[in-house]
C-alpha positions as a Markdown table, in Angstrom:
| # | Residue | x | y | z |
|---|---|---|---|---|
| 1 | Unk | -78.7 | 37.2 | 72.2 |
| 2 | Unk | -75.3 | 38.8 | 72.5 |
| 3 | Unk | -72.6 | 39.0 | 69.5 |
| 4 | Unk | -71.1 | 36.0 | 68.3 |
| 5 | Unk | -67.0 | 36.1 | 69.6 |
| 6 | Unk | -64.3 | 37.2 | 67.2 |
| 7 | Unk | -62.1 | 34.7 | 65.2 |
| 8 | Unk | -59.6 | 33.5 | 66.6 |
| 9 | Unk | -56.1 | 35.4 | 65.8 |
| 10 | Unk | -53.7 | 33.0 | 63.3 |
| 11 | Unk | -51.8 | 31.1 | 65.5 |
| 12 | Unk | -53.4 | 31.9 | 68.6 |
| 13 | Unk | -55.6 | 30.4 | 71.3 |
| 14 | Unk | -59.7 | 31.5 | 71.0 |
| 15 | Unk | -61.1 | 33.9 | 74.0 |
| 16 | Unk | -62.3 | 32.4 | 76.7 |
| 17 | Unk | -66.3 | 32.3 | 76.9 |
| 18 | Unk | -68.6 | 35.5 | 78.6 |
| 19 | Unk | -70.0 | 34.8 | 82.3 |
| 20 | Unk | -73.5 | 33.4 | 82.2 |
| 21 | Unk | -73.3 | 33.0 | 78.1 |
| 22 | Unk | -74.7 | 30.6 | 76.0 |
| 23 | Unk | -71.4 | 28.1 | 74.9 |
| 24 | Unk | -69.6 | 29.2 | 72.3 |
| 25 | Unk | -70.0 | 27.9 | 68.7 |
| 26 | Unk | -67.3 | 25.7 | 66.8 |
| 27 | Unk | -64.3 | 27.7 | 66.1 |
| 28 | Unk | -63.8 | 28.2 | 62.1 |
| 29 | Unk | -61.3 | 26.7 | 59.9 |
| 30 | Unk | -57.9 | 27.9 | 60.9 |
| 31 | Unk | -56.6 | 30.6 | 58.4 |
| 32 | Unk | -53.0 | 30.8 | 56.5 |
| 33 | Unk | -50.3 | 30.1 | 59.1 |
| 34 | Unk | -52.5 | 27.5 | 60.7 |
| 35 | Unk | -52.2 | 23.4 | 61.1 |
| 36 | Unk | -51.2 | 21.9 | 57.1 |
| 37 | Unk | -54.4 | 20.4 | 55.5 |
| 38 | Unk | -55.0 | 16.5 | 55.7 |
| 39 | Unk | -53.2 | 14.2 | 53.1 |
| 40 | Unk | -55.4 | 13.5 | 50.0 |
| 41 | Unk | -56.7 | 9.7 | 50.1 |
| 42 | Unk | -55.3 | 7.2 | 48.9 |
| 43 | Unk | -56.1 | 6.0 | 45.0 |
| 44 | Unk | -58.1 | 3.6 | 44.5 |
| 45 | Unk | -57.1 | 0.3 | 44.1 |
| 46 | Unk | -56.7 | -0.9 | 40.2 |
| 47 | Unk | -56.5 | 3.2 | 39.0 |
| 48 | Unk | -53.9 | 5.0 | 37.1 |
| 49 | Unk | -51.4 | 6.5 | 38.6 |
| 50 | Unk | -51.4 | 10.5 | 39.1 |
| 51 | Unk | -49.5 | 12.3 | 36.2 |
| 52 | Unk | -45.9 | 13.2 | 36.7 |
| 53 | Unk | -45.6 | 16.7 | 38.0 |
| 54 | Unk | -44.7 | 19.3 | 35.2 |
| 55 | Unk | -41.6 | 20.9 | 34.3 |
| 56 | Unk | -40.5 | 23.4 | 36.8 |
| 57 | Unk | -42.6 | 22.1 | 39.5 |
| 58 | Unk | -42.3 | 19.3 | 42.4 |
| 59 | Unk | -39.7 | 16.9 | 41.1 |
| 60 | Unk | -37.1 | 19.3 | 39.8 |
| 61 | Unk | -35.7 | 20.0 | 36.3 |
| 62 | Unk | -34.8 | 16.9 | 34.2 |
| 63 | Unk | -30.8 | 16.5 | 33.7 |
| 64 | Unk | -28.8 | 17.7 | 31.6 |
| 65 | Unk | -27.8 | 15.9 | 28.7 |
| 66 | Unk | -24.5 | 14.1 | 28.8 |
| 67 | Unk | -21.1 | 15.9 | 27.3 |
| 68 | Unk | -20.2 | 15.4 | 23.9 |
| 69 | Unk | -18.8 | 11.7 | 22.9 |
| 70 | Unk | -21.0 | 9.9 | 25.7 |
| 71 | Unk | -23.6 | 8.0 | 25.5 |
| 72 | Unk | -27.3 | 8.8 | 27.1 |
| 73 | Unk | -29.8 | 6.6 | 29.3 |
| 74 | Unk | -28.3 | 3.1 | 30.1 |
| 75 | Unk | -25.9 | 2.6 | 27.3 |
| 76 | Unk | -22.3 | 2.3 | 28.4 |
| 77 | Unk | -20.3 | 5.4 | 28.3 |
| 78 | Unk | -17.4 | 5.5 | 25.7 |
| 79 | Unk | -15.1 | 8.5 | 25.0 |
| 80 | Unk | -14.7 | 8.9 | 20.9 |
| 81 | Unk | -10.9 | 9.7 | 20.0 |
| 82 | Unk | -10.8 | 12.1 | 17.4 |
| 83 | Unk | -9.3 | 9.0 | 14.6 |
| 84 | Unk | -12.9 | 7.1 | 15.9 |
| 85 | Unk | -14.8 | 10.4 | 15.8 |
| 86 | Unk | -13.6 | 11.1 | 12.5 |
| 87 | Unk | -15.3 | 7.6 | 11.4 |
| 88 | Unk | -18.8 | 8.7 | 12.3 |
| 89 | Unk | -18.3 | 12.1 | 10.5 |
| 90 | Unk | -21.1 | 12.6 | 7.5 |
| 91 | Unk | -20.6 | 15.3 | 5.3 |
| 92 | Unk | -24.0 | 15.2 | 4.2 |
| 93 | Unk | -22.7 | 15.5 | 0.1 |
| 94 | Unk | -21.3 | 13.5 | -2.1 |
| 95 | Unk | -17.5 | 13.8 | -1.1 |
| 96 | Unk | -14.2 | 12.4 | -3.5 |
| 97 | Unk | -12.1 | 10.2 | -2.5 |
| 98 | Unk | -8.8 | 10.3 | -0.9 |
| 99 | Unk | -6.9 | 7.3 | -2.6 |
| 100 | Unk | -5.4 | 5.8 | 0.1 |
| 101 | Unk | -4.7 | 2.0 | 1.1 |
| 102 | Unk | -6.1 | 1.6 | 4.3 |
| 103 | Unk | -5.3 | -0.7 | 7.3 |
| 104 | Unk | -7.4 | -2.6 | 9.4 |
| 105 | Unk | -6.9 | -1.9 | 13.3 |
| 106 | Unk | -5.2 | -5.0 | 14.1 |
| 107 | Unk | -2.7 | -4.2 | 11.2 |
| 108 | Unk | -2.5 | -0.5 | 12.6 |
| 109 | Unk | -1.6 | -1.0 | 15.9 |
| 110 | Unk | -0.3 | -4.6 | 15.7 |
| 111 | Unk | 2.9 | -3.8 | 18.1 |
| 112 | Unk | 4.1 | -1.1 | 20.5 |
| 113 | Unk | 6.4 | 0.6 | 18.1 |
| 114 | Unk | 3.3 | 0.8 | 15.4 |
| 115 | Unk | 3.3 | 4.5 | 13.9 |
| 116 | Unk | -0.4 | 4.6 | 14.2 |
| 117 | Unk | -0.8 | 3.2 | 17.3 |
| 118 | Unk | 1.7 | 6.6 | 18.8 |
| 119 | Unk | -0.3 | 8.8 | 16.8 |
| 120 | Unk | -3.6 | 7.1 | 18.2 |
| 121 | Unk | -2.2 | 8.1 | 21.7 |
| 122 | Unk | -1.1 | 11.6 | 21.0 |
| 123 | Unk | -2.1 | 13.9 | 23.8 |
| 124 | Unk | -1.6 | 17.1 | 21.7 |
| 125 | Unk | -2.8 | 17.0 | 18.0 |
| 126 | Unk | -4.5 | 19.5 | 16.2 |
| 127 | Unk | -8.4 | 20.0 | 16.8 |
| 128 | Unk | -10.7 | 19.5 | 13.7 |
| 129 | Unk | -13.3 | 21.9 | 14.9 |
| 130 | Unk | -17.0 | 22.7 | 12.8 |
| 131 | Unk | -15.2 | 25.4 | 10.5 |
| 132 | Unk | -12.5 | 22.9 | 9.3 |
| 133 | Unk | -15.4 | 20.0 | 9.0 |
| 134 | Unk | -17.0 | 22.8 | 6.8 |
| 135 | Unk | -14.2 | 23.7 | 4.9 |
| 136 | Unk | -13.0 | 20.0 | 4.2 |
| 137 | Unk | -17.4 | 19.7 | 2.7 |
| 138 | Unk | -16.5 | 23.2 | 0.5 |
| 139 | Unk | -13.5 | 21.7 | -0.7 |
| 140 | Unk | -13.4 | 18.4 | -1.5 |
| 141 | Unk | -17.2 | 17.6 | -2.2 |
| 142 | Unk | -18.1 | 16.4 | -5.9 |
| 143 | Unk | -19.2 | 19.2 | -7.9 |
| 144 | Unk | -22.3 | 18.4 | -10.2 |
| 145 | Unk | -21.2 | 18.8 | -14.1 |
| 146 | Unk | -23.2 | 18.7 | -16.5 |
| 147 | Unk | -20.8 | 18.2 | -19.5 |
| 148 | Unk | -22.3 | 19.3 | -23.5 |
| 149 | Unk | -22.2 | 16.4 | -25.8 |
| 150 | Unk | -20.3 | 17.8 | -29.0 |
| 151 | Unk | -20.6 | 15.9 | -31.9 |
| 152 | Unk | -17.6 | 15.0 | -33.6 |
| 153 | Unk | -17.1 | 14.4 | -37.0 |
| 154 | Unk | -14.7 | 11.7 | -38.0 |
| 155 | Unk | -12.0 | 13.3 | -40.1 |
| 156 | Unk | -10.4 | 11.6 | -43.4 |
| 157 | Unk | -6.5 | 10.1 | -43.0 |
| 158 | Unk | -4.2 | 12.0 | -45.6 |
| 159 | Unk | -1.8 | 8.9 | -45.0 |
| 160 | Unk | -2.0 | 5.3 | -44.8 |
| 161 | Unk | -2.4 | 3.7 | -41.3 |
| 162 | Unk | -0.8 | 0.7 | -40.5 |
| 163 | Unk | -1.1 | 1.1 | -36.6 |
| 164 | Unk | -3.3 | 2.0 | -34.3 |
| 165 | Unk | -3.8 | 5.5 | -32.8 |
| 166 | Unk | -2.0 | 5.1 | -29.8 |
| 167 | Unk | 1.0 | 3.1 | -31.1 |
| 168 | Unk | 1.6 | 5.4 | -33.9 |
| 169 | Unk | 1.5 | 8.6 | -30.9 |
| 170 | Unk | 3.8 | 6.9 | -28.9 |
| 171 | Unk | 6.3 | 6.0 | -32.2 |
| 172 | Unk | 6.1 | 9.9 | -33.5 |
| 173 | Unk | 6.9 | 11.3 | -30.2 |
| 174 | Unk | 10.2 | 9.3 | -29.9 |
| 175 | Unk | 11.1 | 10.2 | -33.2 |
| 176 | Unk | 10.8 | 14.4 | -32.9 |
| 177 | Unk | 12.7 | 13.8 | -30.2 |
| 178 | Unk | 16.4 | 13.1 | -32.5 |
| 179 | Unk | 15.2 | 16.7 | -35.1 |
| 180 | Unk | 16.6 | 13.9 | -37.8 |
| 181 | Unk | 15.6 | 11.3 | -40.5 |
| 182 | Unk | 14.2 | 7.7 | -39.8 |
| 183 | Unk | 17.2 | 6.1 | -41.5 |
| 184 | Unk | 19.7 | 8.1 | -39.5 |
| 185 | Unk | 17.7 | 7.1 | -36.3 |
| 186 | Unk | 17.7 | 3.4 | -37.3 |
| 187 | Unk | 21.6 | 3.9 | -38.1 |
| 188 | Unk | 22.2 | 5.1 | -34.5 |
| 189 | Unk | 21.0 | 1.2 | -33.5 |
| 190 | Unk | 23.2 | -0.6 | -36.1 |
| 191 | Unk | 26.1 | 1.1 | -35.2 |
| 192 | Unk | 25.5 | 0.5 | -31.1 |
| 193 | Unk | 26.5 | 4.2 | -30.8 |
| 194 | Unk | 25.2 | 5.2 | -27.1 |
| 195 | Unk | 26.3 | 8.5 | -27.5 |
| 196 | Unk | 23.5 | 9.7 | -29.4 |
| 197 | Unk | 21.1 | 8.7 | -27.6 |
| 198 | Unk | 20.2 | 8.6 | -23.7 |
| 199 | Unk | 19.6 | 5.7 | -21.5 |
| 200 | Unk | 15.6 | 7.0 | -20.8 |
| 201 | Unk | 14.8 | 7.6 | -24.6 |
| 202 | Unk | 16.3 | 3.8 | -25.1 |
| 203 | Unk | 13.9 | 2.2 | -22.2 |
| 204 | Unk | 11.1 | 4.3 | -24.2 |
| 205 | Unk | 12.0 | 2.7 | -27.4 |
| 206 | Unk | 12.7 | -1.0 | -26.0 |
| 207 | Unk | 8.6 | -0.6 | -25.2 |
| 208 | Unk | 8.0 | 0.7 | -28.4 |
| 209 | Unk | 9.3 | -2.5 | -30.3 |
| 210 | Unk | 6.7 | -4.0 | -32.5 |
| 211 | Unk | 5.1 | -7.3 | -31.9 |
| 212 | Unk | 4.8 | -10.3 | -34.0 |
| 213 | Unk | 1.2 | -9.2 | -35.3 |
| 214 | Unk | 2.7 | -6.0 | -36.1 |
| 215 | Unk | 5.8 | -7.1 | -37.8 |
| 216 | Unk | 3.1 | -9.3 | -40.5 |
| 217 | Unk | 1.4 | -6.4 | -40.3 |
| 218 | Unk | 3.9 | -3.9 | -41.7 |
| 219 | Unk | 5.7 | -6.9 | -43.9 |
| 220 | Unk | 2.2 | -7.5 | -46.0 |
| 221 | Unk | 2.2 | -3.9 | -47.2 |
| 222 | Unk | 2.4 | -3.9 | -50.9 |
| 223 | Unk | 1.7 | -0.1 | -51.5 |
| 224 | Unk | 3.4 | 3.2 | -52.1 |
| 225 | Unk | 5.8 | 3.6 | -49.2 |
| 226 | Unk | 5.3 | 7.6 | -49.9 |
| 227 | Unk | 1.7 | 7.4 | -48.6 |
| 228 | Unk | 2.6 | 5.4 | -45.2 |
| 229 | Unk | 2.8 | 7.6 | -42.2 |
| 230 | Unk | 5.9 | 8.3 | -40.0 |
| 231 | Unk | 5.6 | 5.8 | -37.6 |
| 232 | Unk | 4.8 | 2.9 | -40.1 |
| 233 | Unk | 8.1 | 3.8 | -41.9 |
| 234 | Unk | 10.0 | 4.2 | -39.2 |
| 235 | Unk | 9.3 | 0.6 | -38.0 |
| 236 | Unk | 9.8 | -0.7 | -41.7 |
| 237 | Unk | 13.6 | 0.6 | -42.0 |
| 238 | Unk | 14.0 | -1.1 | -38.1 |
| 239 | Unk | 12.6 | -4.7 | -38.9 |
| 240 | Unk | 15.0 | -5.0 | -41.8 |
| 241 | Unk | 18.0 | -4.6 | -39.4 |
| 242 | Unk | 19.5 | -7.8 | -38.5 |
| 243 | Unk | 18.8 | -8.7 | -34.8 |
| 244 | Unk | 17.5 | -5.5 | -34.5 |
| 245 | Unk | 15.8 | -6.4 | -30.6 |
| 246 | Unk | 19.4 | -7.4 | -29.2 |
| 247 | Unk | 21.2 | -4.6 | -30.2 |
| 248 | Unk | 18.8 | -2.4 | -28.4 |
| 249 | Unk | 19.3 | -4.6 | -25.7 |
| 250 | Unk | 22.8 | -4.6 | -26.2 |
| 251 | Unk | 22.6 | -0.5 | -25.9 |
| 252 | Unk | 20.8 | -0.3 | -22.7 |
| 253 | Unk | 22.9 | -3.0 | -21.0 |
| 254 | Unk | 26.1 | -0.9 | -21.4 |
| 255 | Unk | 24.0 | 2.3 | -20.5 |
| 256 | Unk | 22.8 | 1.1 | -17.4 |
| 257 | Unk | 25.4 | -1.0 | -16.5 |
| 258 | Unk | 28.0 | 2.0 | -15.1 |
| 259 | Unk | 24.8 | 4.0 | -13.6 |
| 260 | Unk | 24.0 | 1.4 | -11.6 |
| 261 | Unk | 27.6 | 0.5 | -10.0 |
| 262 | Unk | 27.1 | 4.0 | -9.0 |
| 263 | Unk | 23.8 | 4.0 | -7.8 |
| 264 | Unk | 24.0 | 0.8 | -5.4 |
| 265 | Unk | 26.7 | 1.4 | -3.2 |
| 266 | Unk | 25.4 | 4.6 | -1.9 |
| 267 | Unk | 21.8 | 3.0 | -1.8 |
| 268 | Unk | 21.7 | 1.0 | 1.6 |
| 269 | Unk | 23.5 | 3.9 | 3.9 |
| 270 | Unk | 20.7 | 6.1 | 2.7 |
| 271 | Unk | 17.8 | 4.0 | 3.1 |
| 272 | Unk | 19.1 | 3.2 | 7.0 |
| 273 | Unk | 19.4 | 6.4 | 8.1 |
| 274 | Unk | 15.8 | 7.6 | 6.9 |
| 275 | Unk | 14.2 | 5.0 | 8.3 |
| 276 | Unk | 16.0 | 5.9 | 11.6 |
| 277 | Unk | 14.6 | 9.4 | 11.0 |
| 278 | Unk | 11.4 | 8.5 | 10.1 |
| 279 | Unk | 10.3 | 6.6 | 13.5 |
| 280 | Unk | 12.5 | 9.3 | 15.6 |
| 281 | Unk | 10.2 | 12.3 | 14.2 |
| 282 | Unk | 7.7 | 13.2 | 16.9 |
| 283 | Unk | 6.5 | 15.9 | 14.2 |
| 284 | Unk | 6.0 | 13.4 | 11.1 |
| 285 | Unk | 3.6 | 11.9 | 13.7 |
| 286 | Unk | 1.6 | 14.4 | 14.3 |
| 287 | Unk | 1.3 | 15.5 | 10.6 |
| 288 | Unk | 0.0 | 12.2 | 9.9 |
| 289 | Unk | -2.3 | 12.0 | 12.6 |
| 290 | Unk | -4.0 | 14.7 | 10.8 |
| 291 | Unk | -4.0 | 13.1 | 7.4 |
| 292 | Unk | -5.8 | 10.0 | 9.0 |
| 293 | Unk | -8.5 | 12.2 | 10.8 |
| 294 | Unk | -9.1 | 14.7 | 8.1 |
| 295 | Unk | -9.3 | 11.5 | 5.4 |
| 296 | Unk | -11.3 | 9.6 | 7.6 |
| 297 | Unk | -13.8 | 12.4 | 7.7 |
| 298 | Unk | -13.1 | 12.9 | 3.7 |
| 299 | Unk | -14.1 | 9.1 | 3.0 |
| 300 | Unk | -17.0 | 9.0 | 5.6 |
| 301 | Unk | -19.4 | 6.6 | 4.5 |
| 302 | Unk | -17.2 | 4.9 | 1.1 |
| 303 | Unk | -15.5 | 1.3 | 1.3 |
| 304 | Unk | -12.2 | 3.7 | 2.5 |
| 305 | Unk | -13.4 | 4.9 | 5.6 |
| 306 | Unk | -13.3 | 3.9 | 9.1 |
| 307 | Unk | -8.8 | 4.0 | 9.0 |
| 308 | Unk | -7.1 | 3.2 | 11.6 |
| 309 | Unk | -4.2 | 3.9 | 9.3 |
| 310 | Unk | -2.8 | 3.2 | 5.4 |
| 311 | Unk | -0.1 | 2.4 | 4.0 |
| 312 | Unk | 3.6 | 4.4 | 3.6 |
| 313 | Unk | 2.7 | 3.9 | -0.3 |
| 314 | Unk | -0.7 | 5.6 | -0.3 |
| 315 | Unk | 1.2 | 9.0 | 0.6 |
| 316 | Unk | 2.0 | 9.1 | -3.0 |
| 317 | Unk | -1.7 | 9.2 | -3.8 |
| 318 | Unk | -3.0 | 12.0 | -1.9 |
| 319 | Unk | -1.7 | 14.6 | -4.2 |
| 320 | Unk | -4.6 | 13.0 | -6.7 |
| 321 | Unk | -7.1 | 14.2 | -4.7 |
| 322 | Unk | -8.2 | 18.0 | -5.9 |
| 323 | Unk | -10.3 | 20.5 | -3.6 |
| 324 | Unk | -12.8 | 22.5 | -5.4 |
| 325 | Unk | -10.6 | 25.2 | -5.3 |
| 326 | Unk | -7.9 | 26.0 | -8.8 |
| 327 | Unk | -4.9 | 24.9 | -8.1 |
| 328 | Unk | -5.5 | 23.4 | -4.7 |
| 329 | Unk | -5.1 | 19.6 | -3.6 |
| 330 | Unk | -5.8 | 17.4 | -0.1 |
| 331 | Unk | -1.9 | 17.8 | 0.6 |
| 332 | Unk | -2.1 | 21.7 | 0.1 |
| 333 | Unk | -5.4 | 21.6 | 2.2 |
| 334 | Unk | -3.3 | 19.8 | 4.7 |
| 335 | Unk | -0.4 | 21.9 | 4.5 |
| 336 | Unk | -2.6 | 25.1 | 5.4 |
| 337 | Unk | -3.8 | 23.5 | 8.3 |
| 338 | Unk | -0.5 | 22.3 | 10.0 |
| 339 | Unk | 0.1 | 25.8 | 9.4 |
| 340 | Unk | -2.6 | 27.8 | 10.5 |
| 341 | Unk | -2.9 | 25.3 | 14.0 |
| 342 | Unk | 0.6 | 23.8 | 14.7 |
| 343 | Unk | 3.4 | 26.1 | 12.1 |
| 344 | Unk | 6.0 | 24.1 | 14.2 |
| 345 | Unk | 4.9 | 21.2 | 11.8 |
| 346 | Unk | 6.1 | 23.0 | 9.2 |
| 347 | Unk | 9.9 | 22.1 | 10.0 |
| 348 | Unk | 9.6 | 18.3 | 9.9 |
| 349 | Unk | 11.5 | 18.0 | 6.6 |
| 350 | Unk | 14.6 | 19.6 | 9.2 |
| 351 | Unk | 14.0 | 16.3 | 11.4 |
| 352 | Unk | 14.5 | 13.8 | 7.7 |
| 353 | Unk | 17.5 | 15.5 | 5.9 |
| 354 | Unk | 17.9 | 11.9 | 4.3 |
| 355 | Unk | 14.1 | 11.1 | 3.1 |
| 356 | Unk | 14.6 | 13.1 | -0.1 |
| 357 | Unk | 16.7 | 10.9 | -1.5 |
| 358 | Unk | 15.8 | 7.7 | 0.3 |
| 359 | Unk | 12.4 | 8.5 | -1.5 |
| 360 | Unk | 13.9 | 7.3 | -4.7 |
| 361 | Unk | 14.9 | 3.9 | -3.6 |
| 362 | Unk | 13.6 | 0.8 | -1.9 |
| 363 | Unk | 15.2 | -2.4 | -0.4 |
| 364 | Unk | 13.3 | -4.5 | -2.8 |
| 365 | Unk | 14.2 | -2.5 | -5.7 |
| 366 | Unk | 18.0 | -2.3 | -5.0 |
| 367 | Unk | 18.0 | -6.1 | -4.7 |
| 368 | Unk | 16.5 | -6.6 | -8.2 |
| 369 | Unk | 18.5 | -4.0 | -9.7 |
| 370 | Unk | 21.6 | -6.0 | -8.7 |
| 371 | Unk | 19.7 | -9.7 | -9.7 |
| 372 | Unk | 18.5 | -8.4 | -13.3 |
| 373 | Unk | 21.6 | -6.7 | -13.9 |
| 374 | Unk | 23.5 | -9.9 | -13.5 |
| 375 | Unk | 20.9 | -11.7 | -15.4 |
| 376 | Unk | 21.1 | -9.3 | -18.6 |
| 377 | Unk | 24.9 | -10.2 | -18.3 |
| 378 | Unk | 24.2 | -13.6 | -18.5 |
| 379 | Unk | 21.9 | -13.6 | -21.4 |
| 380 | Unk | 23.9 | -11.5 | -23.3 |
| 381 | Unk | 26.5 | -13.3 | -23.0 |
| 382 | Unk | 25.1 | -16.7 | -24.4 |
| 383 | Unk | 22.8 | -13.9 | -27.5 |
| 384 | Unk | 26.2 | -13.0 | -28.9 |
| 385 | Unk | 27.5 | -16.5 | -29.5 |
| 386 | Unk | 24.9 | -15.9 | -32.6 |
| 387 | Unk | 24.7 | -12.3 | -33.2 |
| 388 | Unk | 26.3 | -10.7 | -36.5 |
| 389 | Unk | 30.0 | -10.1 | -36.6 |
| 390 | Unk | 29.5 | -6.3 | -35.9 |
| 391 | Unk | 27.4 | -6.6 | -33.0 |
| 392 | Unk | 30.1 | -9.4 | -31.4 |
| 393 | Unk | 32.5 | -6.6 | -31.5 |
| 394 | Unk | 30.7 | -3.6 | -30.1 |
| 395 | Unk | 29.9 | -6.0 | -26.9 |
| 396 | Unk | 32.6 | -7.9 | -26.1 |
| 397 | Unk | 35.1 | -5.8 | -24.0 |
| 398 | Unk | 32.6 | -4.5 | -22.2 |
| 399 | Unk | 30.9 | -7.8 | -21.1 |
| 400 | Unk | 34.8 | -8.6 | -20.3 |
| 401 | Unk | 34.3 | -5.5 | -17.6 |
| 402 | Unk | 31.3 | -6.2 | -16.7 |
| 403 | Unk | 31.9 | -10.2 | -15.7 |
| 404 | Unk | 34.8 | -8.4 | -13.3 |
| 405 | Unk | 32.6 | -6.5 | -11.0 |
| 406 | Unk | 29.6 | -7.7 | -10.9 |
């Protein structure tokens, strides 16, 4: 029988058959470049479905994850401002705590001229990036101390005690402050005579004034008065002074009474123009957007975090904060990063030229200086209807003055 024909070329069409042959057999199985291969059958009916193709193959590659401060899968997207980011900050260690008075959003942004609710809005602030998140763990996480127990041996008075520890302190350090004996100290008060003695050391003594309990304590004292300590004699040479309470009184009204005519008038001019400066300051706002993000992230996780803001007050607090670096506090901390990022902050203190001295004073307080001031007048007044002769005279031209301009 004669040769079987060649295969068909890819693509092509087969030969067509010899004269007076035998028929051809079945062409083969088209090779590569030929018709595609059937579809695969269906799957049965009640089967599990085929696996997912793998990575890299049919399908494609899965997508990327979303950017930072979105949300994944079907969750509602939500940008995270750096004051909310700052609230989901964990520092992984136990951190200290910034003592600050915080406010609740609504209090923080409760009208369109709300401090916090500009600085909230700010479209350039200072970044907090991972080396300042690091340096804010280093420096104001809790150290662990173990602290040695020392055992301390009580020690034997060499004088006689009539007061407690701290009372007795308190009564000493007054004292070493006048370099002279107790009776000449107790003579300064008899005699009213302001000019030996200043207005602070009096408003130190005034708290220093024994009680009733310790009055019938030093009065029922029947030893050697060369055994009693400083303090304790001290207080015995005051109590036997005639009205001794009014005449201290007596002193600190006529100290106070000319540095305070002084003090008020100037007060209110002051106190306007800071707060003027104080909401015109675009840098102050900036400064204490960092404060808030940097504390937030400080007090992550404690009964202080999650800020939207705090109050004017709690500034005075952040000083108590220390880093764990000597010498170093959260307001130094913030200090170096104003001016490492932004050294323009540096030069708010140029935009409040009054907030120095406004810092010393307060609406409230200036009202109740005036309203006790008259009210010591008042009281004094009636006391020396029944104060000793000598005291009557030391006071009563200068309750004359004072009943003129106040």
């Amino acid at each position: 029988p004669p040769p079987p024909p060649p295969p068909p070329l890819a693509g092509g069409a087969p030969p067509p058959p010899l004269a007076g042959g035998a028929p051809p057999p079945p062409p083969p199985p088209p090779l590569a470049g030929g018709a595609p291969p059937p579809p695969p059958p269906p799957p049965f009916a009640g089967g599990a479905p085929p696996p997912p193709p793998p990575p890299g193959v049919a399908g494609g590659a899965p997508p990327p994850p979303p950017p930072p401060g979105m949300v994944a899968g079907n969750q509602v997207a939500k940008f995270l401002s750096p004051i909310e980011a700052s609230m989901k900050f964990k520092a992984g260690k136990k951190m200290r705590t910034l003592n600050w008075k915080k406010l609740a959003r609504n209090t923080a942004y409760n009208n369109q001229l709300s401090l916090w609710k500009e600085c909230s809005q700010l479209e350039e602030h200072i970044v907090v990036d991972d080396k300042d998140k690091n340096d804010i763990i280093e420096l104001f996480c809790r150290p662990e101390i173990i602290k040695a127990k020392k055992e301390e041996k009580p020690k034997e008075p060499s004088v006689v005690s009539l007061l407690d520890g701290k009372a007795s302190l308190n009564v000493n350090i007054f004292l070493k402050q006048f370099r002279t004996s107790n009776k000449e100290v107790v003579a300064i008060i008899i005699e009213g005579n302001v000019e030996k003695i200043s207005l602070e050391q009096l408003k130190a003594f005034e708290k220093l004034l024994p009680d009733k309990g310790t009055i019938d304590t030093l009065k029922s004292y029947n030893g050697d008065r060369k055994v009693l300590g400083t303090a304790e004699d001290f207080l015995l040479e005051l109590i036997a002074v005639e009205k001794y309470t009014m005449r201290v009184q007596g002193m600190l009204l006529r100290l106070e009474f000319l540095e305070k005519k002084q003090e008020l008038r100037p007060t209110l001019v002051t106190l306007h123009e800071a707060i003027d400066e104080i909401f015109a300051s675009a840098l102050l706002k900036k400064i204490f957007h960092v404060i808030l993000v940097t504390g937030n992230m400080i007090n992550a996780g404690g009964h202080s975090g999650n800020a939207y803001g705090f109050t004017i007050t709690s500034l005075d607090n952040l000083a108590d904060t220390r880093a764990n670096k000597p010498r170093m506090t959260y307001l130094h901390y913030i200090a170096s990063v104003c001016s490492d990022k932004d050294p323009a902050l540096l030069a708010v203190t140029e935009e409040l030229p009054h907030l120095k001295n406004a810092s010393r004073m307060s609406v409230e307080h200036t009202a109740q200086q005036v309203r006790e001031l008259k009210k010591s007048i008042g009281e004094m007044e009636k006391k020396i209807k029944k104060a000793p002769e000598d005291f009557r005279k030391q006071m009563g031209k200068f309750l004359e003055v004072c009943t003129m301009h106040v």
